[in-house]
C-alpha positions as CSV (number, residue, x, y, z in Angstrom):
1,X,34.6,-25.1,-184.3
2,X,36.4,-27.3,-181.6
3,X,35.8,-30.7,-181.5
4,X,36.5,-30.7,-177.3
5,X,33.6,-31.3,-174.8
6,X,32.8,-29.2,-172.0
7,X,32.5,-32.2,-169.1
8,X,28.8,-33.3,-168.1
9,X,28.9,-33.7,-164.4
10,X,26.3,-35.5,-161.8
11,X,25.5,-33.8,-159.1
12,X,25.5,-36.6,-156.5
13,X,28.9,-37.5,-157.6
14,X,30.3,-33.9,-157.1
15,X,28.4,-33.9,-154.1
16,X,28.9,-37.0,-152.2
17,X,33.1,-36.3,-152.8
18,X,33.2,-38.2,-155.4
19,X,37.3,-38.3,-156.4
20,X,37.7,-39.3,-160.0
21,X,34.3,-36.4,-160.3
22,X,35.9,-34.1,-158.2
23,X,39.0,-34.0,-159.9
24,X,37.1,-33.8,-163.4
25,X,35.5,-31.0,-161.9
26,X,38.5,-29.4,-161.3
27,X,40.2,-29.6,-164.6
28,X,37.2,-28.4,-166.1
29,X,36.9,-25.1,-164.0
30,X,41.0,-24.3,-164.5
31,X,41.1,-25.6,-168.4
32,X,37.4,-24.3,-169.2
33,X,35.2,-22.4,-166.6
34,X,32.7,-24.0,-167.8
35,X,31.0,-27.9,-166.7
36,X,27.6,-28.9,-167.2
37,X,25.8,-30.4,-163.7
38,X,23.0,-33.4,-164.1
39,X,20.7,-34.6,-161.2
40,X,21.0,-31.3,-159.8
41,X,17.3,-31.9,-158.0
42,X,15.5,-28.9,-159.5
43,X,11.8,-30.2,-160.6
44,X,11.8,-30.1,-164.1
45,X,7.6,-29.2,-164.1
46,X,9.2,-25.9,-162.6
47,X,11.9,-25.6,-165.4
48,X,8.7,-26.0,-167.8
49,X,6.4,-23.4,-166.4
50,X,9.8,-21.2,-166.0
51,X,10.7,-21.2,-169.6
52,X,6.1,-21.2,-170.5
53,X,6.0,-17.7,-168.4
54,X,9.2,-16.2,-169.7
55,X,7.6,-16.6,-173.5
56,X,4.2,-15.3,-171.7
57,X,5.6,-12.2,-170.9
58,X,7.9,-11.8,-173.9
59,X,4.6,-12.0,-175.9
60,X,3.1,-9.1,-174.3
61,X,2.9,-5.8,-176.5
62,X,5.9,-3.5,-176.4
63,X,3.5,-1.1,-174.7
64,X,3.4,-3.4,-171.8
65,X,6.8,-4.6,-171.0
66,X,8.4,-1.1,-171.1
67,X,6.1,0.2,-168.1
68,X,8.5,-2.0,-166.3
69,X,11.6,-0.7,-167.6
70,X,13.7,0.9,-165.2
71,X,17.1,2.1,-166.9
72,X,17.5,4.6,-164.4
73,X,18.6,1.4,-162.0
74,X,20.5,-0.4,-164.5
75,X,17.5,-2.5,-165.1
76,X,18.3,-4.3,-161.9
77,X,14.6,-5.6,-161.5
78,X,12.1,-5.6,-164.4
79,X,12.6,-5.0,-168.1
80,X,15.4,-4.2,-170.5
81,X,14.3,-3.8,-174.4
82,X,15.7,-5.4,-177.4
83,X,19.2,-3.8,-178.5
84,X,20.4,-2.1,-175.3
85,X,23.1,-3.8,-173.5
86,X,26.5,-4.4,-175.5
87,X,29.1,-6.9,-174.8
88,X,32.1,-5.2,-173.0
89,X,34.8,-3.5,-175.9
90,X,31.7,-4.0,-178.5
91,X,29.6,-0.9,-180.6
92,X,27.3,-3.9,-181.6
93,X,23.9,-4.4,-179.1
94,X,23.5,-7.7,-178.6
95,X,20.1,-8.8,-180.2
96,X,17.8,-9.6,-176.9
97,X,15.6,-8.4,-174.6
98,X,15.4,-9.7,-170.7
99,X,14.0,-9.6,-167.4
100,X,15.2,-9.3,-163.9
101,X,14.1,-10.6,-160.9
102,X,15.8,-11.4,-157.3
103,X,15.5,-12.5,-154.2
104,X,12.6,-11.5,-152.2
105,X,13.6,-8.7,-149.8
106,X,13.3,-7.7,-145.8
107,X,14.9,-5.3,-144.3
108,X,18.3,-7.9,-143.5
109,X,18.9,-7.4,-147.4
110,X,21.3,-4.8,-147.9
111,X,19.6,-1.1,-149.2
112,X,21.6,-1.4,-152.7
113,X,19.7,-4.5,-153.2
114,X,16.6,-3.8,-155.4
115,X,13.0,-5.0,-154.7
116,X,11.7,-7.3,-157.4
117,X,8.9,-6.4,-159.7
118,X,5.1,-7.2,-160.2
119,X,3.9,-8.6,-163.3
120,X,0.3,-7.4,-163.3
121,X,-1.0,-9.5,-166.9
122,X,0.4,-12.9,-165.8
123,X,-1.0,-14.0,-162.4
124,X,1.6,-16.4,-161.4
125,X,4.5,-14.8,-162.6
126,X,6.2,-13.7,-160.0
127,X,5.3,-16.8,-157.7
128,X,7.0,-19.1,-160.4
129,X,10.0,-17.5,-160.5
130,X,10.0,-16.5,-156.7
131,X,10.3,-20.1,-156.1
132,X,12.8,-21.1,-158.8
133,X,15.2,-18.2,-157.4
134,X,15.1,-20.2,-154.2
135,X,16.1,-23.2,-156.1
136,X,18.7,-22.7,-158.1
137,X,20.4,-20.1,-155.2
138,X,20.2,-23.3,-153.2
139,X,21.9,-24.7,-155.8
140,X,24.5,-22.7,-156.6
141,X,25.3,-22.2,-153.1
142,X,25.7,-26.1,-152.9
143,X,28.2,-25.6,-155.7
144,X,30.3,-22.8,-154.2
145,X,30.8,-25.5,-151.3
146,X,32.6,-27.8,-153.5
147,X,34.4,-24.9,-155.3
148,X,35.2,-23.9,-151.4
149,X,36.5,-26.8,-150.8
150,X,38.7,-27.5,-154.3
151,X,40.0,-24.5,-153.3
152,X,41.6,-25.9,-149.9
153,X,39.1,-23.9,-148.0
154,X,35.8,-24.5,-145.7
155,X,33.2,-25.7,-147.4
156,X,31.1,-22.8,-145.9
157,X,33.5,-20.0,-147.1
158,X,31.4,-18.5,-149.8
159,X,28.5,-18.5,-147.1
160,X,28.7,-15.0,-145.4
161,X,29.6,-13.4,-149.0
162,X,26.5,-14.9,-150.6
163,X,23.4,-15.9,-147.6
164,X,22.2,-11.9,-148.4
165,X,23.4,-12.2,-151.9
166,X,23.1,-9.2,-155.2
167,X,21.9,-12.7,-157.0
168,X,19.6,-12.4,-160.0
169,X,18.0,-14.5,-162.5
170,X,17.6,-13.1,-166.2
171,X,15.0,-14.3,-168.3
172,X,16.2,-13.9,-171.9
173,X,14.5,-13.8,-175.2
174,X,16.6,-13.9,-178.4
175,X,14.0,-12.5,-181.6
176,X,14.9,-14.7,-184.6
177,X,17.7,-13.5,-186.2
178,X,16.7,-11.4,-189.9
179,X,20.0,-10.1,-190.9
180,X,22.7,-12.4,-192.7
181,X,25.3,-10.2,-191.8
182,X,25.2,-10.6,-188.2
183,X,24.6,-14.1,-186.5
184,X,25.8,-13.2,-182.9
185,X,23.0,-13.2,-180.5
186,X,24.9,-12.7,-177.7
187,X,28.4,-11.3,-178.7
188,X,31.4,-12.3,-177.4
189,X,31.8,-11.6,-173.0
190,X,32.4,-12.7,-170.1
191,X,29.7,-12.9,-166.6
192,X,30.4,-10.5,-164.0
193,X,29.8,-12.9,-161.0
194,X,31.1,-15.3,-159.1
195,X,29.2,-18.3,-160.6
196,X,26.4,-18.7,-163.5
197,X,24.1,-21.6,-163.3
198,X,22.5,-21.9,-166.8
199,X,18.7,-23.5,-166.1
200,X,18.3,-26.1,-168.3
201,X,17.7,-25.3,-172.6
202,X,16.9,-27.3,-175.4
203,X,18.2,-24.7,-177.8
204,X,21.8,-24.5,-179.2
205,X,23.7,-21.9,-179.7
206,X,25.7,-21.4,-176.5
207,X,29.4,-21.6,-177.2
208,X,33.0,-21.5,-175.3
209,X,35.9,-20.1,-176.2
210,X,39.1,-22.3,-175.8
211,X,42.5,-21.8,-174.5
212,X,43.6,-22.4,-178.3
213,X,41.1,-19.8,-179.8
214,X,38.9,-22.7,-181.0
215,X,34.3,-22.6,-180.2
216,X,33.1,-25.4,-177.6
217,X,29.3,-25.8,-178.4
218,X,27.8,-26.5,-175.2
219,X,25.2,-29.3,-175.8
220,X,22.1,-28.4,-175.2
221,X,19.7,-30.3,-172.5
222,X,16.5,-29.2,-170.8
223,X,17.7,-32.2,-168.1
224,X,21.1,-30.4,-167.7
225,X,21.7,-26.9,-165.5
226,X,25.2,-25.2,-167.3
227,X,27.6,-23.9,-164.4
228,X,30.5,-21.7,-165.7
229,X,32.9,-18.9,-163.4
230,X,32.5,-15.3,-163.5
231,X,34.9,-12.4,-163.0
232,X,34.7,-11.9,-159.3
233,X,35.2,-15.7,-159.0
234,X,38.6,-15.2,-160.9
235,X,39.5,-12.0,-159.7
236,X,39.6,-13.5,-155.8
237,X,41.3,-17.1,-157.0
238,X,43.8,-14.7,-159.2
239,X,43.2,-16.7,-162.0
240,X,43.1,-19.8,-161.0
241,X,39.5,-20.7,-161.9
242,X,38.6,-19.2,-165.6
243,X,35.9,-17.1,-166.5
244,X,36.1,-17.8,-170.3
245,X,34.3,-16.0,-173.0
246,X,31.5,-17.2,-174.6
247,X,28.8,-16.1,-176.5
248,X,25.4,-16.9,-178.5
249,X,25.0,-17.5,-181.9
250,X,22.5,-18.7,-184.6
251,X,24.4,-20.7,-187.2
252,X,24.2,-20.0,-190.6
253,X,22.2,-22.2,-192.7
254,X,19.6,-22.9,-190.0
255,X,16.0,-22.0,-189.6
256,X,16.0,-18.9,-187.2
257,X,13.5,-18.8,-184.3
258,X,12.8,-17.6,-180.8
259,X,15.3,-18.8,-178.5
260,X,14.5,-18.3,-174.6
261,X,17.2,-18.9,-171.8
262,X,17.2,-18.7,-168.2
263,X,20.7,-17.9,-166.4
264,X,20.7,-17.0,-162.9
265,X,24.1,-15.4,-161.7
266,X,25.2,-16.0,-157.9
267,X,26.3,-12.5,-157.0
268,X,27.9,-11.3,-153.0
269,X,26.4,-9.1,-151.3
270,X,27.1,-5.4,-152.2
271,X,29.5,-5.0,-148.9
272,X,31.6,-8.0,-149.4
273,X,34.6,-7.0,-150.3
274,X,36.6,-8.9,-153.1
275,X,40.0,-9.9,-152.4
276,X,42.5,-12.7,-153.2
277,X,41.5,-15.8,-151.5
278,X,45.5,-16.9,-151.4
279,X,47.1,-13.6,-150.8
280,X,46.5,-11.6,-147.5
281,X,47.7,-8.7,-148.4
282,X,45.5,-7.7,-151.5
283,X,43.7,-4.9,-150.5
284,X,40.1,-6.1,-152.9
285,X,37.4,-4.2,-154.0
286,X,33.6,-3.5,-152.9
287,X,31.8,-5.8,-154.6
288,X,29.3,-3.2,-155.5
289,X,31.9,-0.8,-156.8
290,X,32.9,-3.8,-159.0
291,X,29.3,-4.5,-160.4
292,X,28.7,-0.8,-161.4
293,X,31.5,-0.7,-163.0
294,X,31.0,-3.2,-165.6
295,X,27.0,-2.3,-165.8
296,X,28.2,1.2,-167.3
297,X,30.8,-0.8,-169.6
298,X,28.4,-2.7,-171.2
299,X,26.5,0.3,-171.5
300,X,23.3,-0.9,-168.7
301,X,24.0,2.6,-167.2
């Protein structure tokens, strides 16, 4: 395990243009892909209720939660059980089940874009997280200004890619671990995206992988939202900004319990095209075509 330190960023700094932040920033998105953002804003009584109603629903009987599983759709919205989707170029199922939910639809939302799903035994389910999709796409769009903007462009650039985004958040619930021989929660992969904003955790177990080879923990914080790149976002800066492997693990020696987590992961719109930011004459790829790609790798399909 590496003794380096994924940077702990405030928001206001980052913000406000900050230059000794912003250029911290930008070492940590080209060295890591990964930074940690504090005095993001987000009401932390939200954060609570988010992480009481994910365990709410994770409590419900089998029976329950698979009448909203939809594997047919990739489990786009609703519920995917325990042991289904594998870590690209892994046999292994990662040990977790999760639920989807996304923006709330009209008929500006683009037809690939699925319709979220009603939790009928918990009355404010979908109101909770209805209104903490708004907040942390608020956000993360806030973020992808700065990124914008590192990246010599207009602060608005990400804008028409991501207003009538494919975003989701995925509430996740890791069983405690039983079997000695296998301590990986979440095995070793990288996020799809362009950005994932991590909602704030107090459990530990979240690790990067360095340039050398070497595990960062990432310190865990329930005051502290986790903001690391994603494949699209390194596929159009051709590198530039990393979307580094990481994974999930319960460390050996330790009590095993529950451990619930809360990423939401900034998606474009299915139409928008990805294509290198600095070089005109990359043709790209349909963001869609990109996403359903990957869903059948890690075996969602």
């Amino acid at each position: 395990m590496s003794n380096q330190v994924i940077p702990e960023l405030s928001y206001l700094d980052i913000k406000d243009g900050n230059k000794e932040a912003l250029m911290e920033l930008k070492n940590a998105l080209t060295e890591y892909g990964f930074f940690s953002i504090t005095d993001h804003g987000i009401d932390s009584q939200l954060l609570a209720n988010s992480y009481s109603l994910s365990k709410e629903f994770f409590d419900l009987s089998v029976d329950s939660k698979v009448k909203y599983a939809f594997p047919q759709n990739a489990g786009a919205r609703g519920y995917t059980p325990f042991g289904k989707e594998t870590a690209l170029g892994e046999v292994t199922p990662d040990q977790k089940e999760f639920w989807h939910h996304g923006p709330n639809m009209d008929k500006s939302y683009d037809s690939r874009i699925h319709t979220n799903i009603n939790v009928e035994e918990i009355t404010e389910f979908n109101d909770n997280f209805d209104e903490l999709f708004l907040a942390i796409n608020s956000l993360g769009m806030n973020v992808l200004k700065i990124i914008a903007l590192l990246l010599n462009q207009d602060s608005n650039f990400f804008d028409p890619w991501t207003n009538k985004g494919n975003s989701l958040l995925r509430l996740i619930h890791y069983p405690p671990v039983t079997n000695d021989t296998n301590n990986l929660r979440a095995r070793a992969h990288e996020d799809i995206n362009l950005i994932t904003l991590l909602v704030g955790a107090e459990e530990s177990g979240l690790e990067v992988k360095s340039k050398k080879g070497d595990w960062i923990p990432i310190k865990a914080s329930s005051n502290a939202i986790v903001c690391n790149i994603g494949d699209m976002m390194q596929l159009v800066t051709d590198g530039m900004l990393l979307s580094t492997t990481h994974r999930v693990i319960n460390y050996p020696g330790s009590k095993s319990k529950s451990r619930y987590s809360i990423p939401f992961f900034l998606h474009p719109a299915p139409n928008i095209v990805l294509k290198s930011i600095f070089n005109d004459e990359d043709e790209g790829v349909l963001a869609d075509d990109f996403l359903n790609e990957r869903l059948k790798a890690i075996k969602l399909y």
